[in-house]
C-alpha positions in Angstrom: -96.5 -13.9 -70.7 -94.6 -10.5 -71.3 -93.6 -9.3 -74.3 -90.6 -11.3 -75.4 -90.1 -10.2 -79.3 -86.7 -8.5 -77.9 -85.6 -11.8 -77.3 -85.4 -11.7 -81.7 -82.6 -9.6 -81.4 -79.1 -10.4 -82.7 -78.0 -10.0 -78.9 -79.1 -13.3 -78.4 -78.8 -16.8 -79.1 -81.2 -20.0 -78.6 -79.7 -20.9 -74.7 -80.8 -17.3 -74.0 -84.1 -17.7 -75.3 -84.2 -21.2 -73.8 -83.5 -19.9 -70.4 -86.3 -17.3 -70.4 -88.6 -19.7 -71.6 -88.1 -22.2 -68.4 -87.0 -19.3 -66.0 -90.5 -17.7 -67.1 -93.2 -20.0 -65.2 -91.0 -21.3 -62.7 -90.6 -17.6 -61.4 -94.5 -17.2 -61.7 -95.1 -20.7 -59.6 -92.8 -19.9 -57.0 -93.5 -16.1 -56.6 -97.0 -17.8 -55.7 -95.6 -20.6 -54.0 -93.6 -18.4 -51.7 -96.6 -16.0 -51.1 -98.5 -18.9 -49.5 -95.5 -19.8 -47.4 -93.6 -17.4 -46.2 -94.5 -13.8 -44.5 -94.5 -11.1 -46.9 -93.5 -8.5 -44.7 -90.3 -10.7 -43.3 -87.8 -10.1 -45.8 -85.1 -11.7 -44.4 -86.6 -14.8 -44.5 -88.3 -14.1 -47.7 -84.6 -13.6 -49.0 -83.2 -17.0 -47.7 -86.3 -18.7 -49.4 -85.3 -17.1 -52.7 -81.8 -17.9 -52.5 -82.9 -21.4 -51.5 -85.6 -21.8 -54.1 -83.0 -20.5 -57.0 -80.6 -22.9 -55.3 -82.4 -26.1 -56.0 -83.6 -24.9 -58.7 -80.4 -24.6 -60.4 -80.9 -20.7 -61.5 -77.7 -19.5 -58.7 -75.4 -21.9 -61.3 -75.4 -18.8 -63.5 -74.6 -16.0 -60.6 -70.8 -17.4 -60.4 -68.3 -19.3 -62.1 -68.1 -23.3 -62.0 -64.8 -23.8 -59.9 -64.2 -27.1 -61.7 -64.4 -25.3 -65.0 -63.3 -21.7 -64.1 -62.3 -21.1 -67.6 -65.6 -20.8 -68.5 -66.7 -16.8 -67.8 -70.1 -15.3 -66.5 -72.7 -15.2 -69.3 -73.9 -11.5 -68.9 -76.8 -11.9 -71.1 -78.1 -14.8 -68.8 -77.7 -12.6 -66.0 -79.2 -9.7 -67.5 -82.2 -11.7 -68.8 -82.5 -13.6 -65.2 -82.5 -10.5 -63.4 -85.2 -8.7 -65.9 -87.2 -12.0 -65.7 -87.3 -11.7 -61.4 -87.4 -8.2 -61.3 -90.7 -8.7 -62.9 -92.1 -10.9 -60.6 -90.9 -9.3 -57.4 -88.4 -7.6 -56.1 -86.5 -9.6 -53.6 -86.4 -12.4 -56.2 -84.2 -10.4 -58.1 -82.1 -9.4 -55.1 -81.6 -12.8 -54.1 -80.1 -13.9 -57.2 -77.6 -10.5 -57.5 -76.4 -10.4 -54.1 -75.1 -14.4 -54.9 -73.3 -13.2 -57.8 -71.9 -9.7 -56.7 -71.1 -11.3 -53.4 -68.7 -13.3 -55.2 -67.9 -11.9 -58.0 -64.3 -11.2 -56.9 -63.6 -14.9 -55.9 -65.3 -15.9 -59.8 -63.0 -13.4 -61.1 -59.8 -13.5 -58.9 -60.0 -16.3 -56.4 -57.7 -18.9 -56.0 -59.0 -22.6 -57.2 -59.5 -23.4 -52.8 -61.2 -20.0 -52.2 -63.5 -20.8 -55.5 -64.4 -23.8 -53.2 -67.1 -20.9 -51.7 -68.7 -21.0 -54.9 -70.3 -24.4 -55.2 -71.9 -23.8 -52.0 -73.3 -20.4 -53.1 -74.6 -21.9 -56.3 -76.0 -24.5 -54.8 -78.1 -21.9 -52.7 -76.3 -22.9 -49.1 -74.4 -20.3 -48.3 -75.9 -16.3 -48.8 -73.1 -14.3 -49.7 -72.5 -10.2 -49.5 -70.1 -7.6 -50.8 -68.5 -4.9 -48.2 -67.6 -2.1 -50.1 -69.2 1.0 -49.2 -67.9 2.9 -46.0 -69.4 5.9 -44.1 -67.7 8.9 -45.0 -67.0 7.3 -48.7 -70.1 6.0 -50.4 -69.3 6.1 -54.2 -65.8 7.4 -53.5 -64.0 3.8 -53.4 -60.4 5.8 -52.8 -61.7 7.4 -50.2 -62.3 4.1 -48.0 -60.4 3.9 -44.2 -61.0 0.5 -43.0 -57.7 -1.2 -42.8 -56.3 -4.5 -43.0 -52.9 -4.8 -40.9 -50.5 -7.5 -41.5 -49.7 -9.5 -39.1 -47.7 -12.6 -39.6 -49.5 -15.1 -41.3 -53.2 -12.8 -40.4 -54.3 -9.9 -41.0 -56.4 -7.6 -38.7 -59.4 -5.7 -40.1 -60.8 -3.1 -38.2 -63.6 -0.4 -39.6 -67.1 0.2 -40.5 -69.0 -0.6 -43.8 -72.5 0.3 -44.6 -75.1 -0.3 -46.9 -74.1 -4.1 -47.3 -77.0 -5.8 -49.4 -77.8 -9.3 -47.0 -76.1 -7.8 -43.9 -77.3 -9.5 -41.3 -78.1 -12.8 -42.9 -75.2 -13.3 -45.6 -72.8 -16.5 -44.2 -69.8 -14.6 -45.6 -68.2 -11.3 -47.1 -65.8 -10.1 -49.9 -64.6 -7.2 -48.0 -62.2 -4.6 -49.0 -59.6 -2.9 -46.5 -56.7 -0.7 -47.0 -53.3 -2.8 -46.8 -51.3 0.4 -47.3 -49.2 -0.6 -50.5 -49.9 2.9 -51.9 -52.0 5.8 -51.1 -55.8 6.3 -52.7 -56.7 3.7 -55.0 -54.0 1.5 -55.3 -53.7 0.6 -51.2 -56.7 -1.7 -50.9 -57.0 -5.2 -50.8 -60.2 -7.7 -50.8 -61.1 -11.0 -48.3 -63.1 -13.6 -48.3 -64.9 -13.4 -44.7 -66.8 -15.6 -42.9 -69.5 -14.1 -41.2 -68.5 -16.0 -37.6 -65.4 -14.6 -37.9 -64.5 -13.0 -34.3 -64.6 -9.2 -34.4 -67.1 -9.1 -37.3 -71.0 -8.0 -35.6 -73.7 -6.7 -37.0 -73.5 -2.9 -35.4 -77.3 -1.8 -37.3 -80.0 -3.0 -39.4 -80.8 -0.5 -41.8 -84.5 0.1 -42.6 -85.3 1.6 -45.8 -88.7 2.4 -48.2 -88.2 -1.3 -50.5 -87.9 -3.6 -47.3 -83.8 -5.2 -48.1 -81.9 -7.2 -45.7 -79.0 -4.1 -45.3 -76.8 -3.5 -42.3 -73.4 -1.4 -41.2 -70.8 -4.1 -40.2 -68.3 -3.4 -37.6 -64.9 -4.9 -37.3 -63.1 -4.5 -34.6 -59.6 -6.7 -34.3 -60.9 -9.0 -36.9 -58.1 -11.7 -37.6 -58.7 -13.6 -40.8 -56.1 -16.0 -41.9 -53.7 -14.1 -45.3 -55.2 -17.3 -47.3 -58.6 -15.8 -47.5 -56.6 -12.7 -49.1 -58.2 -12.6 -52.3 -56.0 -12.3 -55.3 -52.8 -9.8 -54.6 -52.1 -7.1 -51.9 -53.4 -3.8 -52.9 -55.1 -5.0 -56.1 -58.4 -4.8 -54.7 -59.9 -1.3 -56.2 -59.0 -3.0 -59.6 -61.2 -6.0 -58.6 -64.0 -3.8 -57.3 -64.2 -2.2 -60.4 -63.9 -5.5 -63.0 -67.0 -7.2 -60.6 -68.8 -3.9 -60.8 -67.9 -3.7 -64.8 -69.7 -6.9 -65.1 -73.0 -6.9 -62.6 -73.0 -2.8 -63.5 -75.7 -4.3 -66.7 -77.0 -6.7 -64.7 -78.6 -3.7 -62.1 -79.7 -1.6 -65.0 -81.7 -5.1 -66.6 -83.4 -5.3 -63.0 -84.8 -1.5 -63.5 -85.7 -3.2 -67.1 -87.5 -6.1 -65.3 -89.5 -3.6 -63.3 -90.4 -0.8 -66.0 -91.5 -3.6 -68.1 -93.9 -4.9 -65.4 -95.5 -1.2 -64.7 -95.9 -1.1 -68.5 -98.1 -4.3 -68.5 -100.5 -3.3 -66.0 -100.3 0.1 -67.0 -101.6 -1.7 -70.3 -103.8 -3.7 -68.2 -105.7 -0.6 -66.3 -106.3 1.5 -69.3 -108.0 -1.0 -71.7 -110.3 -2.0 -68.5 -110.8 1.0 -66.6 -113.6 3.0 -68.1 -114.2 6.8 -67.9 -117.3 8.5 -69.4 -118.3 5.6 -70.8 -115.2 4.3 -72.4 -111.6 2.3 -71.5 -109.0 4.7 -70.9 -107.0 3.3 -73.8 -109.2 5.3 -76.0 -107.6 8.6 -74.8 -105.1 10.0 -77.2 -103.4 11.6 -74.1 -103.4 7.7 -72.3 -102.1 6.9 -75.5 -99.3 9.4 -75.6 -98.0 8.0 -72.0 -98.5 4.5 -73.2 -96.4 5.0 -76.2 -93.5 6.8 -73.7 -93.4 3.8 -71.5 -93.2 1.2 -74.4 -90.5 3.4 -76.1 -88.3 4.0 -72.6 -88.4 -0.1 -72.2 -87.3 -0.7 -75.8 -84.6 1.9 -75.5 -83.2 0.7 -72.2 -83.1 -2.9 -73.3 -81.3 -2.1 -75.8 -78.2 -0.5 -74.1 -79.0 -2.7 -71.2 -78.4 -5.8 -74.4 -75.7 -3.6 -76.1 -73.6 -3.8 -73.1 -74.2 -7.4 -71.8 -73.3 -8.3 -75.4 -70.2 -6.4 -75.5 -68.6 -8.0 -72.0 -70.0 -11.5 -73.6 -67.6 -10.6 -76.5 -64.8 -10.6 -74.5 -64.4 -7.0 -74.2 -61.9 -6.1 -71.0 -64.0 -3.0 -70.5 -67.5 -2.0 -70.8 -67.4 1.2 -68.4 -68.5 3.3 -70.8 -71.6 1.1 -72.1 -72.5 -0.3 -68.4 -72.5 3.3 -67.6 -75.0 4.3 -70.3 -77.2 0.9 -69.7 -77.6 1.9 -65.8 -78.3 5.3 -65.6 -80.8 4.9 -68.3 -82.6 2.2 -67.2 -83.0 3.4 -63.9 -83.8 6.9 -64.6 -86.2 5.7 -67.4 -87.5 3.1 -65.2 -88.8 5.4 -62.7 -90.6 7.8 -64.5 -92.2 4.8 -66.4 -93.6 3.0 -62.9 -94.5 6.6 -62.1 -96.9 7.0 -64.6 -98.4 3.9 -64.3 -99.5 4.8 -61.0 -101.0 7.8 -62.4 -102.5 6.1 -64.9 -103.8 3.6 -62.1 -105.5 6.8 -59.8 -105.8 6.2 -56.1 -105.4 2.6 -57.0 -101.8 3.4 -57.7 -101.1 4.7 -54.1 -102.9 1.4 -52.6 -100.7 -0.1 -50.3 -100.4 -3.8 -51.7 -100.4 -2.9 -55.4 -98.2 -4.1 -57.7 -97.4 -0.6 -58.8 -97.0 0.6 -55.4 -94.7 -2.0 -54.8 -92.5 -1.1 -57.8 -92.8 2.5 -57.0 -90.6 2.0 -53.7 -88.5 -0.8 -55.2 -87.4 1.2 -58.7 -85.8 4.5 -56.2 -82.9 2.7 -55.0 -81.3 1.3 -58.2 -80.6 4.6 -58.8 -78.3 5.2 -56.2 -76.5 1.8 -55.4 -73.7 0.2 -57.4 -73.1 4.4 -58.4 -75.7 7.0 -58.5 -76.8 7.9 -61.6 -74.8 11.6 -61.7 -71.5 9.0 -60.8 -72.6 7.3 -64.0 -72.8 10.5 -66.1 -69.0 11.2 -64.5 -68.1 8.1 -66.3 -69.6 8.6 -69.8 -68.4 12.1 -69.7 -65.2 10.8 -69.4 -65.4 8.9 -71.8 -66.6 11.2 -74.1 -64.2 13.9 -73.0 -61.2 11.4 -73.7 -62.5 9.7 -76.9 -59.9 9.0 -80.0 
């Protein structure tokens, strides 16, 4: 069992430590459950067994909103903490479980009470969900995006590319966004709930990158989805992009948290029973040194990673500034704590299979997706620039 004094914190309250206390040993028996069963090196089946597994398990009940109660908001401390808690068991785990809430985080936020019908099935772990933001030519520059959405009577026609889209390829539906045209930059896009059968949507490339993701670029060409599955109002949809990324923003930068904290441990691990000249590692004052940077980089990050979580919980409209602040030091601080626990490990580190290997390639991408860590500095800057 991890460290879990944190969990002390005035952050919290007892359901948050009650949920890491259950979520805990379940993640543990079916991380090893899963390892018998299904191939490692197949991750989109490995995905659709996590998604299933947190499914009936009840965890994907916190990704989204109840549509009968849809009063009730996200908890962002139980994401945060759910995330941390996968992260540190493996990677796709953790993926699972986001990509079920950012998928529909604009239909938990904005959707109408018969869109939200989506929702009980991607809770219940039956229906793997995706968000299609990113575009080519646009990457973090939301504005920027081409793909349209033409009215036509009571459809409208998408046509475009989007890349990069976490559970491409195996997600059973999309909250897209397209340009409507009801203003230029910004203000002209619009978001849809749709179905990955949907005529004109394909699959034009799986991407292949160093942490094995299910990730495609989607094509749509003369795709006709019914105004209904609008979500929200015409050319509101950079506002909800941002309000979904304002709350799973935190939730990214406790996943870095999830895996920093396991590279401590078996950093931890290594040094007390790895000997060198006839004594453990851990007797170094130099070992000590980079042991004393890793725990300090994980308290620090969980607490702006807490801070902000908290905040949102609060009811604050806004926590750009403090998501912001929680991602790009997590992620930044996670990476150069996994990298020196595989320099503390030695060739063991580099060992294909090892559990620091592993969260070597998966920490490097959390710094670019859901805005690169220089887009968050833009932000705080901002901030900081404009303050009182």
């Amino acid at each position: 069992m991890p460290d879990s004094q944190f969990l002390d914190w005035p952050f919290f309250e007892d359901r948050h430590r009650d949920l890491v206390k259950a979520l805990e040993p379940w993640a543990q028996d079916t991380q090893a459950r899963l390892s018998r069963t299904v191939d490692a090196h197949d991750a989109d089946a490995l995905t659709r067994a996590w998604v299933q597994a947190l499914g009936d398990a009840g965890w994907l009940q916190y990704s989204a909103i109840d549509p009968d109660h849809p009063e009730v908001p996200l908890d962002v401390r139980s994401l945060c903490l759910i995330r941390e808690t996968l992260a540190r068991h493996h990677g796709l785990a953790d993926f699972a479980f986001a990509m079920q809430g950012l998928g529909t985080g604009a239909l938990s936020l904005f959707g109408s009470p018969e869109q939200r019908a989506v929702l009980r099935r991607s809770r219940a772990g039956q229906c793997i969900t995706a968000f299609a933001l990113t575009e080519p030519q646009s990457g973090s520059d939301v504005a920027n995006s081409t793909m349209t959405a033409r009215r036509e009577g009571d459809h409208y026609v998408l046509d475009g590319e989007k890349t990069w889209i976490s559970n491409g390829g195996i997600a059973d539906g999309y909250t897209v966004f397209a340009r409507t045209g009801d203003a230029p930059g910004a203000k002209g896009l619009s978001a849809f709930w749709v179905p990955a059968d949907t005529p004109g949507l394909t699959i034009a490339e799986r991407l292949h990158t160093l942490a094995p993701h299910p990730l495609a670029r989607l094509r749509f060409e003369a795709c006709r989805v019914p105004v209904s599955q609008r979500i929200g109002e015409s050319g509101a949809g950079f506002r909800m992009a941002m309000s979904v990324l304002d709350v799973f923003r935190s939730t990214v930068a406790a996943a870095a948290l999830g895996f920093a904290r396991r590279a401590c441990d078996e950093a931890v691990t290594r040094v007390q029973t790895r000997h060198i000249a006839g004594q453990p590692l851990a007797e170094s004052q130099m070992v000590q040194g980079h042991i004393a940077d890793m725990a300090l980089s994980v308290d620090a990050s969980a607490l702006l990673v807490y801070r902000a979580a908290w905040l949102k919980d609060q009811g604050a409209s806004r926590v750009s500034r403090e998501a912001a602040m929680a991602k790009l030091f997590a992620t930044e601080e996670a990476q150069k704590v996994i990298d020196l626990a595989v320099q503390l490990h030695g060739g063991e580190g580099v060992r294909s299979g090892a559990v620091v290997e592993h969260l070597y390639r998966d920490i490097r991408a959390l710094r670019i997706y859901e805005g690169a860590s220089d887009v968050q500095r833009v932000v705080i800057a901002r901030h900081a620039l404009h303050a009182g």
